[in-house]
C-alpha positions as CSV (number, residue, x, y, z in Angstrom):
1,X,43.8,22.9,37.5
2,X,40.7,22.6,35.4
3,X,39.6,19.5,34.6
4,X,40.0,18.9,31.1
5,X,36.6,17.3,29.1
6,X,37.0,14.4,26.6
7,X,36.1,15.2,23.3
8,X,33.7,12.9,21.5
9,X,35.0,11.4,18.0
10,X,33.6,12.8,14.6
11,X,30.5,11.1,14.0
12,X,31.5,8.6,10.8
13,X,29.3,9.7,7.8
14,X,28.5,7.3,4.3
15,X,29.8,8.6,0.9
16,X,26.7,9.8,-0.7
17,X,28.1,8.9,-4.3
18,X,28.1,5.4,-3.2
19,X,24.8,5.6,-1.5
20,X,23.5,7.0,-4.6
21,X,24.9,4.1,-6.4
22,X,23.0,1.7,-3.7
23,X,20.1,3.3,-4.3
24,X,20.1,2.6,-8.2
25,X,20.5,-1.3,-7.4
26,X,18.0,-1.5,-5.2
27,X,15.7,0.6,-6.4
28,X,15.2,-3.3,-8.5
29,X,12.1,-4.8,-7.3
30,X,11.1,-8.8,-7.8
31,X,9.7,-9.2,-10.9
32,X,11.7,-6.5,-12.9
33,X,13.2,-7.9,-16.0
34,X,14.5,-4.4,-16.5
35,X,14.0,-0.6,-16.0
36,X,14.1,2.4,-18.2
37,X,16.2,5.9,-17.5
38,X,13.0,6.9,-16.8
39,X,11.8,4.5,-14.6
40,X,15.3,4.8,-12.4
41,X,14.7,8.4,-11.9
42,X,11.0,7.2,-10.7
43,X,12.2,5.5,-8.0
44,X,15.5,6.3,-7.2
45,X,14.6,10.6,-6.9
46,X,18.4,11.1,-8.6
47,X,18.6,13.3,-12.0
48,X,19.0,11.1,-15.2
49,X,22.3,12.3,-15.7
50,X,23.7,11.6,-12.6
51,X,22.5,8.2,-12.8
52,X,24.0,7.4,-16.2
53,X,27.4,8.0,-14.6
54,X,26.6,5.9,-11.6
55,X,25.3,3.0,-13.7
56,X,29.0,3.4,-16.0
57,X,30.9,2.2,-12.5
58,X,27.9,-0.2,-11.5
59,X,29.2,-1.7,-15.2
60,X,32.2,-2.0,-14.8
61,X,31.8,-4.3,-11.7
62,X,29.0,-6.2,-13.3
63,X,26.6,-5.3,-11.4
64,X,24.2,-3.8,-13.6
65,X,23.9,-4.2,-17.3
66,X,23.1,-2.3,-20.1
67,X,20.9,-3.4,-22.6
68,X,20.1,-2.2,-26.2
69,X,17.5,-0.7,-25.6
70,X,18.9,1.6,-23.2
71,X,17.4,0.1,-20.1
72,X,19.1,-1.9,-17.0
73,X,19.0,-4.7,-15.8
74,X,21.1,-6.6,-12.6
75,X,24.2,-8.4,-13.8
76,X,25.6,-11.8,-12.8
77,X,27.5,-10.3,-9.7
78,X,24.4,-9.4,-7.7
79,X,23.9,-12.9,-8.0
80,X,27.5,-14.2,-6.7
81,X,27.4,-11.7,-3.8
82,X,23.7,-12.9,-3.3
83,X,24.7,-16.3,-3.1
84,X,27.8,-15.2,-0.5
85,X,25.1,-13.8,1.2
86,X,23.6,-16.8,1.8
87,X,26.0,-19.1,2.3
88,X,28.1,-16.3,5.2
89,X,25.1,-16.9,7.2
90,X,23.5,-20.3,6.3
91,X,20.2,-18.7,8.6
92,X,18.1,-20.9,6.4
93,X,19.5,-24.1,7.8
94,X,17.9,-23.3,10.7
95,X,15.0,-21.7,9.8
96,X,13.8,-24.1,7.0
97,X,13.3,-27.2,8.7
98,X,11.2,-25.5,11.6
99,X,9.0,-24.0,9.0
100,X,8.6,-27.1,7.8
101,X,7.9,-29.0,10.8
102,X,5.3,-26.4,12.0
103,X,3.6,-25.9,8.3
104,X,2.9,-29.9,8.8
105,X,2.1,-29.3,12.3
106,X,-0.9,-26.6,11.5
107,X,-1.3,-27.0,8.0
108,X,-0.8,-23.5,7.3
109,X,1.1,-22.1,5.8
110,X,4.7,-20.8,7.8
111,X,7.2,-17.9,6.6
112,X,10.0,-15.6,8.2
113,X,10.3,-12.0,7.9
114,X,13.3,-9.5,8.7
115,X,12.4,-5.5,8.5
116,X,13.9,-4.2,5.7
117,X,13.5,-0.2,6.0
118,X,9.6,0.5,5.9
119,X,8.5,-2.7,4.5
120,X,9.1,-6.5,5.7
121,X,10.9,-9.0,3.5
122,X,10.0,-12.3,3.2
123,X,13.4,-14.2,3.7
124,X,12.0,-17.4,3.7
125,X,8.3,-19.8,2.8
126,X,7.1,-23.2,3.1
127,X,3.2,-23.1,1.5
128,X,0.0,-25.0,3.2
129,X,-1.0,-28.6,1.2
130,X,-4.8,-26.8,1.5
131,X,-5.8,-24.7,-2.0
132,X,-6.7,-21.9,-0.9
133,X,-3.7,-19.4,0.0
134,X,-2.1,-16.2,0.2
135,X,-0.1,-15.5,-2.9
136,X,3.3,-14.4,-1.2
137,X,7.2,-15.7,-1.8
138,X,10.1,-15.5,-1.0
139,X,11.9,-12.0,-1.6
140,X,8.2,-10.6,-1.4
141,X,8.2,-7.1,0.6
142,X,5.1,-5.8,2.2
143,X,3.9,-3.0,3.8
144,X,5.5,-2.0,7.8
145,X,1.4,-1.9,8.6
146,X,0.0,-3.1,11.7
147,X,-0.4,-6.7,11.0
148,X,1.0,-9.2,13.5
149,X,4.3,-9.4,11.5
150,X,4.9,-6.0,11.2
151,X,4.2,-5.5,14.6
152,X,6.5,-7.9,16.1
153,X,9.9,-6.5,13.9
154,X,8.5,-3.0,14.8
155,X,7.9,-4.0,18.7
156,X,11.2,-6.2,19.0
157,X,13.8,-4.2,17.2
158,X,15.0,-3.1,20.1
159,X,15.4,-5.7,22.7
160,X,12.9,-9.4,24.0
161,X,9.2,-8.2,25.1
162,X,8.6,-7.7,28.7
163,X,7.0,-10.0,31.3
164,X,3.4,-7.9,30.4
165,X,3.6,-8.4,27.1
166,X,1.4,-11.2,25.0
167,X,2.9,-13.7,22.1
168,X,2.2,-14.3,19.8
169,X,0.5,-11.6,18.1
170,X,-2.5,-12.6,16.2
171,X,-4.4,-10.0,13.4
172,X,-6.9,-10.8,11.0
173,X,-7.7,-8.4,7.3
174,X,-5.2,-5.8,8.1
175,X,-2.7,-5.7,4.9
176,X,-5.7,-7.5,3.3
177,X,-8.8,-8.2,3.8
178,X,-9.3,-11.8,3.4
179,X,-5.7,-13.1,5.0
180,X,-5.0,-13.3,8.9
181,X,-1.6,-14.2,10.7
182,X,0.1,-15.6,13.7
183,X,3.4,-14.1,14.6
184,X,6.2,-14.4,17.0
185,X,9.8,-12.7,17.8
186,X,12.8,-15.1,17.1
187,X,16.2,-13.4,18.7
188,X,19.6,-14.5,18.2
189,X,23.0,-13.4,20.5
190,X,22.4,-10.5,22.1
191,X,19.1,-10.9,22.5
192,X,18.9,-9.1,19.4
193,X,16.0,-9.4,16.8
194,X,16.5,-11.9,14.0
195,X,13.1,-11.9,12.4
196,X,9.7,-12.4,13.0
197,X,8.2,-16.1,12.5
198,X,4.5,-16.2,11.3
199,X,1.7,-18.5,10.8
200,X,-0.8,-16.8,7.9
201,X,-3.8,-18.4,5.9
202,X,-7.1,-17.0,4.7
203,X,-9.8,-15.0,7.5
204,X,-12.1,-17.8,7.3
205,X,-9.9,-20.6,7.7
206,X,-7.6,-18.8,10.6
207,X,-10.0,-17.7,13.1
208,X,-9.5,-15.9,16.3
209,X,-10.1,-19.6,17.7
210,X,-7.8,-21.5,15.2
211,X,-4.9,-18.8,16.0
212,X,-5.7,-20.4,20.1
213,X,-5.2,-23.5,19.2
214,X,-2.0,-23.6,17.2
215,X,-0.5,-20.7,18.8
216,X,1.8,-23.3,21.2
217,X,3.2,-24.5,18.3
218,X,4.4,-21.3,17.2
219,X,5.7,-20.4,20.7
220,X,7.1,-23.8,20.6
221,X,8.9,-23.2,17.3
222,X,9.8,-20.1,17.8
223,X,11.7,-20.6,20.9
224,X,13.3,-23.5,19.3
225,X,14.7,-21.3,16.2
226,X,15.2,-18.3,18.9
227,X,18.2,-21.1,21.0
228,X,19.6,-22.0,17.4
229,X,20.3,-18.6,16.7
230,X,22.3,-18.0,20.2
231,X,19.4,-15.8,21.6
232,X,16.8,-16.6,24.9
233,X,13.4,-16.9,24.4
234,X,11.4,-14.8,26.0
235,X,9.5,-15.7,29.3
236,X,5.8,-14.0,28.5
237,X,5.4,-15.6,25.5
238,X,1.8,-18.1,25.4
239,X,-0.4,-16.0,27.1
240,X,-4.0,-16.2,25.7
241,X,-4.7,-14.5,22.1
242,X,-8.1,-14.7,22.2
243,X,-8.7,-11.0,24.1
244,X,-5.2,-9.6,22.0
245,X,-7.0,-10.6,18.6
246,X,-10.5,-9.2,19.2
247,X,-8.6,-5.8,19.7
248,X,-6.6,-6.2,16.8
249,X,-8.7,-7.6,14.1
250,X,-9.7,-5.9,11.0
């Protein structure tokens, strides 16, 4: 009797009408008061038409608005799910206080980032006391380039790094010129990637040599946040820097 294969399930596929409707809310960026028809169809790649009927459902559940003008702007429900958002996962309880710990500890400025499709989102900030300083907050996106942050959610995504491996990652001038950074994977159960914590402040202030002689604190911290979040930090993490950043440096 032959022996009978078992047949795979039907891959699950989205609805495109409701990615299409995704795509108009966040094709929003910070700092948009509101965008034209026009500027929608920019960024979005949908015809105007189909995304005047999108934006009539988006209406009615208050998530966009319509103003009279004839341009759009995010209703009051983006913020109530925002705030949901927030509150389901309460990551910046945890997060917060070690930025702030290890911003007082370095005197750098300390951030987190999560990828968020080909960029990296700032989720969360605390500045340096010194004047001089990168102009970046919270909610910012920036280029998936080859700067130490990007590097380590682009590296890490899929599982810790392996015993060869050296953390943190240290670049200098990459997205630009005059600002350098200090970055290191933070995991949570599973061992999968939460986000990337990072250490950043102008080239001439973060050296090669300054990035040696914090960098234990930001292995320190980062395995700290990487046990709050259910994950295990990873063993090859503290090498030395010094012979990864003159590689990397721009």
């Amino acid at each position: 009797m032959a022996k009978q294969t078992e047949k795979k399930p039907p891959a699950l596929k989205g609805v495109s009408a409701a990615e299409r409707a995704l795509a108009v809310l966040t094709a929003f960026r910070r700092g948009d008061g509101a965008l034209s028809l026009a500027e929608l169809a920019e960024r979005t790649g949908l015809v105007k038409s189909t995304i005047l009927r999108l934006a009539l459902s988006l209406q009615r559940y208050r998530l966009l608005a319509r103003l009279p003008d004839g341009s759009y702007r995010l209703d009051a429900e983006t913020l109530r799910l925002g705030t949901a958002y927030q509150q389901a996962f309460r990551l910046s309880d945890h997060v917060m206080p070690v930025l702030e710990q290890l911003a007082a500890k370095t005197g750098e400025t300390t951030s987190f980032y999560v990828r968020n499709g080909e960029e990296r989102l700032c989720l969360f900030r605390v500045e340096t006391t010194n004047r001089i300083r990168m102009t970046v907050q919270p909610g910012d996106t920036r280029p998936m380039d080859k700067s130490a942050i990007a590097q380590t959610l682009r590296r890490y995504e899929s599982g810790p790094p392996g015993a060869d491996d050296e953390l943190p990652l240290f670049t200098s001038g990459i997205t630009d010129p005059h600002a350098a950074a200090l970055a290191m994977p933070v995991f949570g159960i599973g061992d999968s990637l939460v986000g990337a914590l990072a250490i950043s402040g102008p080239v001439s202030r973060l050296t090669a040599a300054r990035a040696e002689q914090i960098k234990g604190a930001l292995v320190e911290a980062a395995n700290r946040l990487t046990l709050a979040c259910g994950g295990t930090p990873p063993s090859g993490a503290g090498k030395s820097t010094r012979k990864r950043a003159a590689s990397v440096s721009a």
